[in-house]
C-alpha positions in Angstrom: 52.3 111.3 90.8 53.4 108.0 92.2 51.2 105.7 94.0 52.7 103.3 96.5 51.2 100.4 98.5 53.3 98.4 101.7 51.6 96.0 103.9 51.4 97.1 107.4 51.0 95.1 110.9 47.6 94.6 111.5 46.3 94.3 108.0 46.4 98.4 108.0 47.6 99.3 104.5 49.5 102.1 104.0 49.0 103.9 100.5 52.0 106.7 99.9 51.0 109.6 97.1 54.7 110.8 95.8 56.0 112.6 93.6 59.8 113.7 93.1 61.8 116.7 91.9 65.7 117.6 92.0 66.8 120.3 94.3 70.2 121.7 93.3 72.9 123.7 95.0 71.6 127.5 95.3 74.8 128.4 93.7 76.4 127.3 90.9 79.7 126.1 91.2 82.8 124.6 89.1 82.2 121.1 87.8 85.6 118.9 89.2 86.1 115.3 90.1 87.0 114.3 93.6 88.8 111.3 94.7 87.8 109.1 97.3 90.3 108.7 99.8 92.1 105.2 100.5 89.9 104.7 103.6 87.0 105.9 101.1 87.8 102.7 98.8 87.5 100.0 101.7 83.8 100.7 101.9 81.9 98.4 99.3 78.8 100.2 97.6 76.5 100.8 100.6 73.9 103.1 101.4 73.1 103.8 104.9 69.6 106.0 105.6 68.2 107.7 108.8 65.2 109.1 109.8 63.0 111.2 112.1 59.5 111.6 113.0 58.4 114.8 114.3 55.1 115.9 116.2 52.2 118.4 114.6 53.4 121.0 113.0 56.4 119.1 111.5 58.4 120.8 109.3 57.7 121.4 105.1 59.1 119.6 102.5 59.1 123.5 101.1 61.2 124.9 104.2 63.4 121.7 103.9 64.2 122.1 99.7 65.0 125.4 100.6 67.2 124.9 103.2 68.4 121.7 101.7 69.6 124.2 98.1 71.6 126.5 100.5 73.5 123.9 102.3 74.6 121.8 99.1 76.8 124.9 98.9 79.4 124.0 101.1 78.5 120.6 101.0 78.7 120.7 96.7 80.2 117.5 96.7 77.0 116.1 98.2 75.1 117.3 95.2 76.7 114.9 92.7 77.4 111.5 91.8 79.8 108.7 92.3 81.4 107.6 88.5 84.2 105.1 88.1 87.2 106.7 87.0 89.8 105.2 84.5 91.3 103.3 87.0 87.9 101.2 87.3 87.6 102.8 91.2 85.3 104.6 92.1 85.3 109.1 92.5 83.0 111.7 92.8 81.9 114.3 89.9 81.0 117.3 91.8 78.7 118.2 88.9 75.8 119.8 91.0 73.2 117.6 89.2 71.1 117.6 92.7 69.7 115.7 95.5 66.5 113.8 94.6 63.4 114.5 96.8 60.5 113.1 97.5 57.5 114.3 98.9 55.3 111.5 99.9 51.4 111.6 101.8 50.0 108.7 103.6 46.4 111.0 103.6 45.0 107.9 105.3 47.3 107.4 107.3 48.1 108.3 111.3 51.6 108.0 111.8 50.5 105.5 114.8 49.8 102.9 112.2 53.7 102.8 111.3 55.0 100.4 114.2 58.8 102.0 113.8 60.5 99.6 116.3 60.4 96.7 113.0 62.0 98.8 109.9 61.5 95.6 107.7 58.2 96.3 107.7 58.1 100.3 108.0 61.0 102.1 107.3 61.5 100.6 104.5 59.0 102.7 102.6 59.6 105.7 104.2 63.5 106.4 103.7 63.9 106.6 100.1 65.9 104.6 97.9 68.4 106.0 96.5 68.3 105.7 92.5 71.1 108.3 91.4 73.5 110.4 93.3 75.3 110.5 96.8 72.3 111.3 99.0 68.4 111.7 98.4 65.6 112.5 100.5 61.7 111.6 101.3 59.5 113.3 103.8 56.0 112.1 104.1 53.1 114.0 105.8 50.7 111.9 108.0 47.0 112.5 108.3 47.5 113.7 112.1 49.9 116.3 110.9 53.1 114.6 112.1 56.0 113.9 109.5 59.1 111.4 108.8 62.1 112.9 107.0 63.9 110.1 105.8 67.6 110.9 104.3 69.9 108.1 102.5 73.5 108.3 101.4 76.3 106.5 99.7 78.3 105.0 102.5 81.4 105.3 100.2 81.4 109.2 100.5 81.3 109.9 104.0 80.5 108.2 107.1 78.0 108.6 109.8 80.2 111.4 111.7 80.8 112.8 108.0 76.9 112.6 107.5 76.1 114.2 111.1 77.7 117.5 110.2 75.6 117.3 106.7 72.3 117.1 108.9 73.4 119.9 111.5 74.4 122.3 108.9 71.1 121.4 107.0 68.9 122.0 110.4 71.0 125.4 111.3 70.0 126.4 107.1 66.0 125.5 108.1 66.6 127.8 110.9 67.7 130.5 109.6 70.9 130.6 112.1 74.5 130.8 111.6 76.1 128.8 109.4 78.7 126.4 111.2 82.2 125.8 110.0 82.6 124.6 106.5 83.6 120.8 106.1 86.6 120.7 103.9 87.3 117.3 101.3 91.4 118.0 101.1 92.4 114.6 100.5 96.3 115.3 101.2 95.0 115.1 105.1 94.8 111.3 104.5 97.2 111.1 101.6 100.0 107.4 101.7 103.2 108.4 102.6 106.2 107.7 100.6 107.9 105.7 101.7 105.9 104.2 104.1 107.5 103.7 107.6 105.0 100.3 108.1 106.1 98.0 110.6 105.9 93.7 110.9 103.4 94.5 113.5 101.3 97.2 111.8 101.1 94.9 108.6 100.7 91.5 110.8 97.5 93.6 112.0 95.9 95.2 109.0 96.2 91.3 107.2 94.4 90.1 110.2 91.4 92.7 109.4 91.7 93.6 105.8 92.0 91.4 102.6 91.9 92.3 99.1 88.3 91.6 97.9 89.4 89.1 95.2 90.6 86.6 98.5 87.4 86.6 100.4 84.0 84.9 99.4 80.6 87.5 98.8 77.9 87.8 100.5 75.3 84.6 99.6 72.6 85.6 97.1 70.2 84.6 100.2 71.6 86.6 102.4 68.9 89.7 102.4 66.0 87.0 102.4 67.1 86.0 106.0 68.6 88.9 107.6 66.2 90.9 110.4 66.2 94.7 111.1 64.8 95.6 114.6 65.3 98.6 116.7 65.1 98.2 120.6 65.7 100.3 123.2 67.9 100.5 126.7 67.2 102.3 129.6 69.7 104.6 130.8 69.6 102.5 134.3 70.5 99.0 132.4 73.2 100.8 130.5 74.7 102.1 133.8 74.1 98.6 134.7 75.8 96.9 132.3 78.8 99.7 132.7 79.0 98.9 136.3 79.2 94.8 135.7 82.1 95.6 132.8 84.5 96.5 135.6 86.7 99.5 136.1 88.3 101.4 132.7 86.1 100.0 130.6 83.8 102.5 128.5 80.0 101.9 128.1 80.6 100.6 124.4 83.1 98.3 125.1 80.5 97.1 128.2 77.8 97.1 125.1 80.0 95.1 122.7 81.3 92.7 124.9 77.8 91.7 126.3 77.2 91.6 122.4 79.4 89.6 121.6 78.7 87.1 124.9 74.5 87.1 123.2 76.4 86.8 119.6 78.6 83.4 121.1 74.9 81.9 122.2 73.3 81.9 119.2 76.4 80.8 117.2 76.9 77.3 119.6 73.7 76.3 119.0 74.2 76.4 115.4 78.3 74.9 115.6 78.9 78.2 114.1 82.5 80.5 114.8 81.5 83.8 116.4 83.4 87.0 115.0 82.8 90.2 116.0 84.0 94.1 115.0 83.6 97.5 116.1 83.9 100.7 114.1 86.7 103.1 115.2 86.2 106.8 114.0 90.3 107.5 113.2 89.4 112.0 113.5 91.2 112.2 116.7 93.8 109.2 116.9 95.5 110.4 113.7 95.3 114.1 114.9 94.5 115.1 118.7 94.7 118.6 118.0 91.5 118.3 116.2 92.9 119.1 112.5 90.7 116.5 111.4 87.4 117.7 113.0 85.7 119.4 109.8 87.3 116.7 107.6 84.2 115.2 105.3 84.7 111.5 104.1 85.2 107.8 105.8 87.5 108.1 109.3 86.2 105.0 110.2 88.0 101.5 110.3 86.5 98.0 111.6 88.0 95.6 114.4 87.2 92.2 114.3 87.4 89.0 116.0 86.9 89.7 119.8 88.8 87.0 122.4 88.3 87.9 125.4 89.2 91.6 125.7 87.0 94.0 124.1 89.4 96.4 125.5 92.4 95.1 124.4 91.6 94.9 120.8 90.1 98.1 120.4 93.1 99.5 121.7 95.1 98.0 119.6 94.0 99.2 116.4 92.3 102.1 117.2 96.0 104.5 117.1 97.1 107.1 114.7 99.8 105.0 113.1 97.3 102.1 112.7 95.2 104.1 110.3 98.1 105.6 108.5 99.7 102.0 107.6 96.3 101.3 106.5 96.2 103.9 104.4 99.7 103.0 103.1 98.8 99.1 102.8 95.5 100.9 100.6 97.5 102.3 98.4 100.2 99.8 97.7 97.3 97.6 96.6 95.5 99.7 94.2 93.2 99.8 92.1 92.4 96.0 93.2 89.5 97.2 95.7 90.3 95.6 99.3 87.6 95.4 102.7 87.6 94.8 106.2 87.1 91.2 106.6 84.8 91.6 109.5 81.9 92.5 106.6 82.4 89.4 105.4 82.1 86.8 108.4 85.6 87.9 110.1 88.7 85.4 110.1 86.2 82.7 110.6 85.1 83.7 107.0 81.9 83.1 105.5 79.9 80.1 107.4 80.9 82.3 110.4 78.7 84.5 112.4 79.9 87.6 112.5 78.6 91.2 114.1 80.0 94.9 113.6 79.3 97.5 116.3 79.3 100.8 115.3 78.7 103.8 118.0 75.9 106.1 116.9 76.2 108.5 119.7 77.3 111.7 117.9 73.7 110.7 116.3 72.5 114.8 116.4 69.1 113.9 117.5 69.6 116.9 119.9 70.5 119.1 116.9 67.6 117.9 114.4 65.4 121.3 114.2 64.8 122.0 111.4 62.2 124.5 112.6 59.3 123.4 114.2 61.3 121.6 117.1 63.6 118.7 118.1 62.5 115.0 116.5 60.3 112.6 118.7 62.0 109.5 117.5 65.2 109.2 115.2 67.2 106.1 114.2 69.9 105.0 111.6 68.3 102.0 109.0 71.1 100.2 107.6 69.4 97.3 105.7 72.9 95.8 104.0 73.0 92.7 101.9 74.8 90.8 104.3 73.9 88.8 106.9 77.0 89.9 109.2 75.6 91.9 112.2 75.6 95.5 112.2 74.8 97.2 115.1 74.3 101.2 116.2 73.6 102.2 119.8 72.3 105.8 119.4 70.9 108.5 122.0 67.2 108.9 122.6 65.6 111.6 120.9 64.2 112.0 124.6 67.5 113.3 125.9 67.5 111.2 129.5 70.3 108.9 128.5 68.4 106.2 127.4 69.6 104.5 124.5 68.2 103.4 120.8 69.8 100.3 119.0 69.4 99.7 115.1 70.2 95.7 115.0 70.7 94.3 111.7 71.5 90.6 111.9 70.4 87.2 111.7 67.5 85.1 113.1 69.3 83.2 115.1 70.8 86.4 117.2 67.4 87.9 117.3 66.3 85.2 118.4 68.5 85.2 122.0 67.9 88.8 122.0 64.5 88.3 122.3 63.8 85.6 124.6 62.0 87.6 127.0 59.3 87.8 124.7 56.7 88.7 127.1 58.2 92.0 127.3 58.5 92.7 124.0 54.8 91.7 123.4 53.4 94.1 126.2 55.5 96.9 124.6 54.5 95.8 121.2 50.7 95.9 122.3 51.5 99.5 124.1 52.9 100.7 120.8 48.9 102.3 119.1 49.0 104.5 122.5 52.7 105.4 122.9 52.6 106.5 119.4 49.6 108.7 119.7 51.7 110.5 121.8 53.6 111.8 118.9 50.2 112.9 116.5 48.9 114.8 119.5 51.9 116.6 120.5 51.6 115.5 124.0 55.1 115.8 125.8 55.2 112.5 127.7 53.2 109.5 127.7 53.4 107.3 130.3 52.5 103.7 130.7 53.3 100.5 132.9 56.3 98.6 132.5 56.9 95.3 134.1 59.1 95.6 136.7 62.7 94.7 135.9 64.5 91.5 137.0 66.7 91.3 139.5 70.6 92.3 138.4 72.3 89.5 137.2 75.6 88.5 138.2 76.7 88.1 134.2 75.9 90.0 131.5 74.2 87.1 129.4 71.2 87.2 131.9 70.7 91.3 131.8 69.1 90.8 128.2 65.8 90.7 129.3 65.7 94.1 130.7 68.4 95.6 128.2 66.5 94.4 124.8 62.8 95.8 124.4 61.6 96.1 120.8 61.5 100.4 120.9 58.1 101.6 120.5 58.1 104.7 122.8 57.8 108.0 120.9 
């Protein structure tokens, strides 16, 4: 056994009883290597987690290593271990060494202690951190009977839609249904071509976002003292809202991102700092709209950066089939010298800049999550990076009513405009004990007073205040 302490708000103290064992595929299988892909190689070596709290009775960490053995089947590659090849890049061994899991108690503990909406001080000790592997587990059991199954996973093997199919197949397992389609990891689906067809434009593009990684400066060794994690939450009405106020043809994400990058420009002026901002483009469907993609496993994703004035114009730009192929193409014409998307990194306006990525969380399968005992109260992604670029997830509500959660990872000086209706946050802050007893006593819906909402504002900067409340309702 393992005993953990963590400070908690409030002076509360939350002590965490662990121990950990290795659940492997239920079948064995051939040991092979698998190559990461060329869109695989512009991740750096990330790990993203996500987790969800669930009411009395919450599932087993028995039920779930059960499950968990029969799904590492067809997803075997999950259950090994990213190695450098001879190359120096990186590749997986599909050895079926395991997933590491932990089951954790907090015996003195109510799960209403844990004030979720400020991960920094929360989540950090109840998503596990991953020590070997692609992806390991935690779930901890509460004193009031409720539970938080944390998973995290190597950002270089699969992305978030990648890592949504993992989850569903693992929930269907726990449930004893049918087993969805298999994921398949052919790698010729996303192979260069030769010769590539590239144009001036399509290479004029990818230098814009993309640089080798010898040509742009790290991440400063400071740079995961300062950064904040925070998770808010946005009414369905103020999304509408903000919709409505992006004008016609304009999708709720670019409406999201442009007001982003409007709160993003504030906090940068004040500090005579260049504002850059990205958005995460899953490729699935550009580079095959009949779907051929759909049950492809691995990184699909690509990152736009610096936003002018258009939103919509850049993201159309870049987000097209051949796009992601030349990318591909300009990947492979540079290995093994690793490259990344320059928007990680501070953007064009390169390190001193202030930079945010958006990334759309809202094939988050919060909806999907049973792994038995019913759907998740609250779920998030936690994507604590050591950078202090931005990165920011707008997810569904585990409430299903079209509200929205939002994982913000960035910089005090953006959390800062974000949160100048403080007043609001406080009152919700104070609410939090309550709205989170909710979740220990299994009652459906717990309803409190809100202050009433300003009046619309003619400009996006001014809707913050009724868009940005520090997430506390379970």
């Amino acid at each position: 056994m393992v005993y953990e302490t963590a400070e908690v708000h409030g002076g509360h103290e939350l002590v965490l009883k662990s121990a950990m064992t290795t659940v492997k595929p239920a079948l064995p299988m051939h040991e092979y290597r698998l190559p990461l892909s060329n869109l695989d190689l512009l991740l750096p070596a990330l790990d993203v987690s996500v987790f969800f709290c669930y009411r009395h009775p919450a599932p087993t960490a028995s039920e779930l290593k059960e499950a968990l053995a029969k799904v590492l089947v067809a997803y075997y590659p999950l259950a090994g271990e990213v190695l450098a090849n001879a190359a120096g890049e990186p590749e997986l061994l599909c050895s079926g060494r395991g997933v590491d899991f932990v089951e954790a108690t907090a015996d003195g503990s109510q799960l209403q202690e844990v004030r979720l909406a400020l991960p920094d001080e929360s989540a950090e000790k109840l998503v596990p951190a991953k020590k070997a592997g692609v992806i390991s587990v935690q779930v901890t059991k509460f004193k009031c009977g409720g539970a938080l199954v944390g998973c995290t996973f190597d950002h270089r093997v699969c992305d978030a839609y990648s890592f949504n199919m993992f989850l569903v197949a693992w929930a269907i397992a726990s449930r004893g249904g049918t087993a969805p389609p298999a994921p398949f990891f052919d790698r010729s689906i996303v192979a260069p071509r030769d010769p590539s067809p590239r144009t001036y434009t399509t290479d004029a593009l990818i230098d814009r976002l993309f640089s080798p990684l010898s040509s742009v400066p790290l991440p400063s060794a400071s740079a995961t003292a300062t950064a904040i994690n925070r998770i808010y939450h946005v009414a369905a009405d103020d999304v509408a809202t903000l919709h409505a106020l992006a004008g016609a043809g304009r999708t709720k994400l670019e409406a999201f991102t442009a007001h982003l990058w409007q709160l993003c420009s504030m906090a940068a002026s004040g500090h005579q700092r260049l504002c850059c901002m990205g958005m995460v483009v899953d490729g699935r469907a550009r580079m095959f709209p009949d779907g051929a993609m759909k049950a492809y496993f691995g990184n699909v994703a690509m990152t736009l950066a610096d936003v002018a004035d258009d939103v919509h114009r850049w993201v159309r730009e870049a987000a097209t089939g051949e796009h992601f192929r030349g990318l591909i193409d300009w990947v492979e014409a540079l290995r093994p010298k690793p490259a990344v998307a320059r928007a990680y990194l501070g953007g064009t306006g390169g390190s001193e800049a202030m930079a945010c990525i958006v990334s759309s969380g809202m094939g988050f399968p919060v909806g999907e999550a049973d792994f038995g005992t019913g759907l998740p109260a609250f779920a998030s992604y936690h994507f604590p990076w050591p950078a202090d670029t931005g990165y920011i997830m707008p997810m569904p509500s585990a409430r299903g009513d079209g509200d929205w959660v939002v994982y913000v990872h960035t910089v005090p000086e953006l959390v800062k405009v974000m949160e100048e209706g403080h007043v609001i946050v406080m009152l919700l802050d104070r609410q939090l004990h309550l709205l989170i007893w909710s979740l220990c006593a299994s009652v459906d819906r717990f309803a409190f007073p809100v202050p009433p909402a300003t009046s619309l504002a003619a400009t996006l900067l001014l809707k913050i205040n009724t868009l940005c409340q520090v997430y506390a309702v379970l």
